[in-house]
Legacy VTK file of the C-alpha trace (Angstrom):
# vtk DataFile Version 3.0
C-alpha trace
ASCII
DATASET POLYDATA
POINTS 130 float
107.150 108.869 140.041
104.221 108.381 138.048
103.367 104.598 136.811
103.899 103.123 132.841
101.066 100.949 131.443
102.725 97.820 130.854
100.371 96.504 128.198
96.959 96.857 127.093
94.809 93.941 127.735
92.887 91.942 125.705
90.461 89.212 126.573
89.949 86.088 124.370
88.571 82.610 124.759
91.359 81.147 121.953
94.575 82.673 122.963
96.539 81.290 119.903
94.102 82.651 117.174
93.981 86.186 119.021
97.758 86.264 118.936
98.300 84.594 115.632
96.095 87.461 114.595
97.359 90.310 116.201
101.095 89.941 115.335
100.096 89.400 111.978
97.822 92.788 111.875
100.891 95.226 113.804
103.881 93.050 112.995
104.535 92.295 116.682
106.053 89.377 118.232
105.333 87.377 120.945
107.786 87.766 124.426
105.936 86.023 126.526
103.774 82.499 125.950
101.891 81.028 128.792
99.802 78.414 126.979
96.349 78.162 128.058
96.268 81.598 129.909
97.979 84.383 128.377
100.258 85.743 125.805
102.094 89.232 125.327
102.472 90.529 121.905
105.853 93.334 121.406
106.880 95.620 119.301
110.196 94.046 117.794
111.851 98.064 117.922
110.039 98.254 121.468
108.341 101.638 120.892
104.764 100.946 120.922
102.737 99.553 123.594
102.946 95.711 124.224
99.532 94.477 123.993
98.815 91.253 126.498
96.172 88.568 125.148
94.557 86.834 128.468
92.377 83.879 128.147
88.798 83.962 130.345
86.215 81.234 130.118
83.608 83.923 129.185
82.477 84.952 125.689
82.458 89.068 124.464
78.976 90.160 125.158
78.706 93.829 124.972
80.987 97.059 123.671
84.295 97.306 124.596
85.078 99.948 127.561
88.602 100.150 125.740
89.902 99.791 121.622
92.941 100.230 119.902
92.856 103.041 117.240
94.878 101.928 114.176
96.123 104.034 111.597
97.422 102.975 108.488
99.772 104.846 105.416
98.074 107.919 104.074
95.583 106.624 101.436
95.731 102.736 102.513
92.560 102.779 104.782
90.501 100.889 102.642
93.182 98.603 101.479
94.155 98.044 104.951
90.342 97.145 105.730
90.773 94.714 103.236
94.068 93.677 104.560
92.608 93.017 108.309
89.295 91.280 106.769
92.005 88.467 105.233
93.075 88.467 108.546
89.816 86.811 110.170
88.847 90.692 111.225
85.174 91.799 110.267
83.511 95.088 109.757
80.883 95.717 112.578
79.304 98.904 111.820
79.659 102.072 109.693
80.135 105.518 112.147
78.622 107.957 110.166
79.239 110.943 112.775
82.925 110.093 112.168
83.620 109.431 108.340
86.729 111.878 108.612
88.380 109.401 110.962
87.316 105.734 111.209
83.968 105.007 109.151
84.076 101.145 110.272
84.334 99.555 113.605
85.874 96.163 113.254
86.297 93.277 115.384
89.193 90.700 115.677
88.317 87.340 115.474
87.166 87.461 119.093
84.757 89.844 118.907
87.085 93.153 120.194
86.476 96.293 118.935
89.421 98.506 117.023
89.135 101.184 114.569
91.121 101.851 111.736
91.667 106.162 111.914
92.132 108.072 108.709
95.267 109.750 109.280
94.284 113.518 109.918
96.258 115.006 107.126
94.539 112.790 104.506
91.492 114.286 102.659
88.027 112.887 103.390
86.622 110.033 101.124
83.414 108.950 100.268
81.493 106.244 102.085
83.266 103.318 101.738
81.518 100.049 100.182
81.921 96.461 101.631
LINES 1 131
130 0 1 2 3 4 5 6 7 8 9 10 11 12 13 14 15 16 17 18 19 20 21 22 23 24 25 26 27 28 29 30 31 32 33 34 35 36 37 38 39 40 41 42 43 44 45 46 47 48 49 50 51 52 53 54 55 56 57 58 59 60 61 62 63 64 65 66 67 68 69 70 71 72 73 74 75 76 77 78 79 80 81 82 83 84 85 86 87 88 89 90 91 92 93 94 95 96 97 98 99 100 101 102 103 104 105 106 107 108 109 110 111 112 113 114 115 116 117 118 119 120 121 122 123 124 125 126 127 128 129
């Protein structure tokens, strides 16, 4: 029998921000709460991956090897930008090889990487401005 993944990992330094974050940003809810070392975030109808939020005494210093692709309603990407930027998330750079899908990497308030993905049936846009 092949395996499940359990969660997908994230590493922080603040585990409460990451998760107070996070829940706020997919609408999950934390299951489990190990203060000081790690946190898993669910899906309250238990359909989408639960994502686990670790604590590790090092800071993010390079690109992630893994990122979660979000994608928002059909003609909300910018407005969810803006929703995830009131969030504590911040643009890190435009894609321009990709504007049909995700124009802006963004990071959550500890530096991860995620994308927010244009729905594919959604027309493209122009650039978007900051």
């Amino acid at each position: 029998m092949p395996v499940r993944i359990e969660a997908i990992m994230m590493d922080c330094r603040d585990e409460r921000r990451l998760s107070a974050f996070w829940t706020s940003a997919l609408g999950y809810e934390v299951a489990v709460d190990q203060p000081g070392d790690w946190i898993v975030l669910q899906d309250p109808s238990v359909t989408g991956p639960s994502i686990g939020i670790q604590v590790v005494p090092e800071t993010k210093v390079v690109k992630n090897r893994v990122h979660l692709d979000l994608m928002p309603t059909a003609g909300e990407l910018e407005s969810e930008f803006r929703r995830l930027e009131n969030l504590d998330a911040r643009r890190v750079r435009y894609v321009e090889n990709e504007p049909d899908e995700s124009p802006w990497v963004m990071a959550d308030p500890d530096g991860n990487e995620f994308c927010c993905v244009r729905p594919p049936w959604e027309p493209r846009q122009p650039r978007p401005e900051r």
